[in-house]
C-alpha positions as CSV (number, residue, x, y, z in Angstrom):
1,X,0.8,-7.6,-38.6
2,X,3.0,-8.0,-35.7
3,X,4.1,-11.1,-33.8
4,X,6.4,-12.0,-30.8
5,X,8.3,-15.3,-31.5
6,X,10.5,-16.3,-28.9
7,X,13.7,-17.7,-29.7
8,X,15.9,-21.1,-29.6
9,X,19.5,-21.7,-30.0
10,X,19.5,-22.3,-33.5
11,X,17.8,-18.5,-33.9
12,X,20.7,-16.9,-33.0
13,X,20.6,-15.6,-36.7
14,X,17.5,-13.7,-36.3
15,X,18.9,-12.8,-33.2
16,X,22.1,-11.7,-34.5
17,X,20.1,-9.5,-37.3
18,X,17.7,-7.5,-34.6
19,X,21.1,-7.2,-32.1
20,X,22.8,-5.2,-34.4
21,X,20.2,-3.2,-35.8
22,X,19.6,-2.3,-32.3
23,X,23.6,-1.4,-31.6
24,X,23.2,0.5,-35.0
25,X,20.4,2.5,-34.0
26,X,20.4,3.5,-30.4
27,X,24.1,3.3,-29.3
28,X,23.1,5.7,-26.5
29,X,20.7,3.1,-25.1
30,X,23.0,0.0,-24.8
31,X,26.4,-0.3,-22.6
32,X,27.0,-2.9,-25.3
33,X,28.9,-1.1,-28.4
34,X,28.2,-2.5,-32.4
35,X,32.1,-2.8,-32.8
36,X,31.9,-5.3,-30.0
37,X,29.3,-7.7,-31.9
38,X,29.3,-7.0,-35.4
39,X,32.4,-9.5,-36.0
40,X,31.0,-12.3,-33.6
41,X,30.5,-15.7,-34.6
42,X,27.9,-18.0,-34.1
43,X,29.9,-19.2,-30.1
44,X,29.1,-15.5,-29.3
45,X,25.6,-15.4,-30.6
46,X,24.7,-18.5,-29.0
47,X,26.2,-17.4,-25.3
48,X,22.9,-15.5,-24.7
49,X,20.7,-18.8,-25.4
50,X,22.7,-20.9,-23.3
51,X,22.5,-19.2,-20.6
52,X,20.4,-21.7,-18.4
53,X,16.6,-20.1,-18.4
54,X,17.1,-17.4,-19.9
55,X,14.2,-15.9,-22.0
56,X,14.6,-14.6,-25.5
57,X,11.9,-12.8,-27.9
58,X,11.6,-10.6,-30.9
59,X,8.9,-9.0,-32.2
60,X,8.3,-9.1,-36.2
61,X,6.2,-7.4,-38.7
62,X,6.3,-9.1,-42.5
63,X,8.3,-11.5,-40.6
64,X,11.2,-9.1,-40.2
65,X,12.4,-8.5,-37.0
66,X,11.7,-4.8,-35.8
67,X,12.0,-5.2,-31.7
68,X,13.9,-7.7,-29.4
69,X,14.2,-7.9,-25.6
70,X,15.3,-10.7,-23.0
71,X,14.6,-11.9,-19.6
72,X,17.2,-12.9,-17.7
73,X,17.3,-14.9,-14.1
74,X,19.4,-13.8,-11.2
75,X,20.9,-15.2,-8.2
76,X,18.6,-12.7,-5.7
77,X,15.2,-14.7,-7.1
78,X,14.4,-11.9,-9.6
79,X,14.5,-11.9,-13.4
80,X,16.3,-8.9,-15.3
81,X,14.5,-7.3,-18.7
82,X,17.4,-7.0,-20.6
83,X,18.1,-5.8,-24.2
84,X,15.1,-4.0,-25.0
85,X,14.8,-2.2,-28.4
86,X,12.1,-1.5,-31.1
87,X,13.3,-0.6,-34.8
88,X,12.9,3.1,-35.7
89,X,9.9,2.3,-38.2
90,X,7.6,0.2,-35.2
91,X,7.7,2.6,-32.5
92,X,4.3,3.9,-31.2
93,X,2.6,0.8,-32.3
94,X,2.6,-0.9,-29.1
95,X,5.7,-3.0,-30.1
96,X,7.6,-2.1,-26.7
97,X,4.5,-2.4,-24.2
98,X,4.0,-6.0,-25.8
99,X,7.9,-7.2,-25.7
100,X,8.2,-6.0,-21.8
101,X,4.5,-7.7,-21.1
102,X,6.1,-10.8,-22.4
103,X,9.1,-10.8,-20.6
104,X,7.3,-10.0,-17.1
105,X,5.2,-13.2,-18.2
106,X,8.0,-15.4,-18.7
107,X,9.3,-13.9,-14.9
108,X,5.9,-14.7,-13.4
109,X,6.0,-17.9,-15.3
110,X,9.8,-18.7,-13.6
111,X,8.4,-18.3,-9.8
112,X,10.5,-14.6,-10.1
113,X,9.7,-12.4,-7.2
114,X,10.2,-9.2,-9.1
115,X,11.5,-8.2,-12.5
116,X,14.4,-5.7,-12.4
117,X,16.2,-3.7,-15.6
118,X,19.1,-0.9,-15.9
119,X,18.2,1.9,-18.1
120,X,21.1,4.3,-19.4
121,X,20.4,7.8,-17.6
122,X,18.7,10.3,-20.2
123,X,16.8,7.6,-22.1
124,X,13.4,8.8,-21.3
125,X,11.3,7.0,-23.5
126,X,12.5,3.8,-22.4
127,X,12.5,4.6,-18.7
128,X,8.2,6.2,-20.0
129,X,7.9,2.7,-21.3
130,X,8.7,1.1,-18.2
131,X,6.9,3.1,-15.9
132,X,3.4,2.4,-18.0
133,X,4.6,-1.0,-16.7
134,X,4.6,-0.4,-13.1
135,X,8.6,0.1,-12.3
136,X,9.8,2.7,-10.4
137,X,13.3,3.8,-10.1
138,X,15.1,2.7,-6.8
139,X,18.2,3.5,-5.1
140,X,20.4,1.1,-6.0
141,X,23.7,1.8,-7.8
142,X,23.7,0.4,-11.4
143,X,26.6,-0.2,-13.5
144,X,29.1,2.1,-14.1
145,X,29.3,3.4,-17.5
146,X,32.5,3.9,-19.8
147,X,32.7,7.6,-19.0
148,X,33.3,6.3,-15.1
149,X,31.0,8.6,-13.8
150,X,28.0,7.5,-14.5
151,X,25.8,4.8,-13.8
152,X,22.9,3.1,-15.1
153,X,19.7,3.5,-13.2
154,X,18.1,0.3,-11.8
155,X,14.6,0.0,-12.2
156,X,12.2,-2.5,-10.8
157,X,8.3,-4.2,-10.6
158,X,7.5,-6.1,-8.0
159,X,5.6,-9.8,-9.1
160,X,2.4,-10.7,-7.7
């Protein structure tokens, strides 16, 4: 059975546990590098809840997380889907449509005017996932990546 429990401060451990698994698994999807969070302590873990609005989920199944993803707010009036990832094991079960429905609720929720996210260039199921969601790719320059030459590509959904 699958559930989406979204977090508090003091889950930064169950956090922590789905962050890494993500780094683990799909280093090609995140600009974010395991070497960079798997010696962490709890400060670092905690930044991401701290951060004033800021929307946190994962998704779990025998109450083990298998998928994670945040919403973030930004200056421009939009929210950011950030950190999106579903364990190897719970993809094609509808984890990944439910974690970004939940984020673009929390945005809609906040008064945000559009939800925006930068996907790494070559991840095409992630960029399939969010286009069954209604964002389309636009023409803005994401962030450059360590190889600097490439950049992410910046994706967005405008809210009703």
């Amino acid at each position: 059975m699958l559930t989406l429990r979204t977090l508090a401060v003091d889950d930064w451990p169950m956090w922590r546990e789905a962050r890494l698994a993500a780094l683990a698994d799909a280093p090609y999807a995140f600009t974010s590098r395991l070497s960079d969070w798997q010696d962490g302590g709890e400060a670092q873990w905690r930044a991401r809840f701290e951060m004033p609005d800021s929307y946190n989920v994962v998704a779990l199944m025998n109450s083990r997380p298998v998928g994670m993803a945040s919403g973030l707010p930004r200056d421009d009036g939009a929210g950011e889907l950030r950190s999106v990832w579903v364990s190897p094991e719970a993809r094609g079960h509808g984890v990944g449509d439910r974690l970004v429905v939940a984020v673009h609720e929390w945005a809609a929720r906040s008064g945000r005017s559009a939800l925006k996210l930068a996907v790494i260039p070559g991840n095409e199921p992630a960029v399939a996932l969010y286009q069954r969601h209604g964002f389309v790719v636009t023409d803005e320059l994401g962030s450059l990546l360590p190889d600097g030459v490439t950049r992410e590509q910046v994706m967005v959904k405008t809210l009703d």
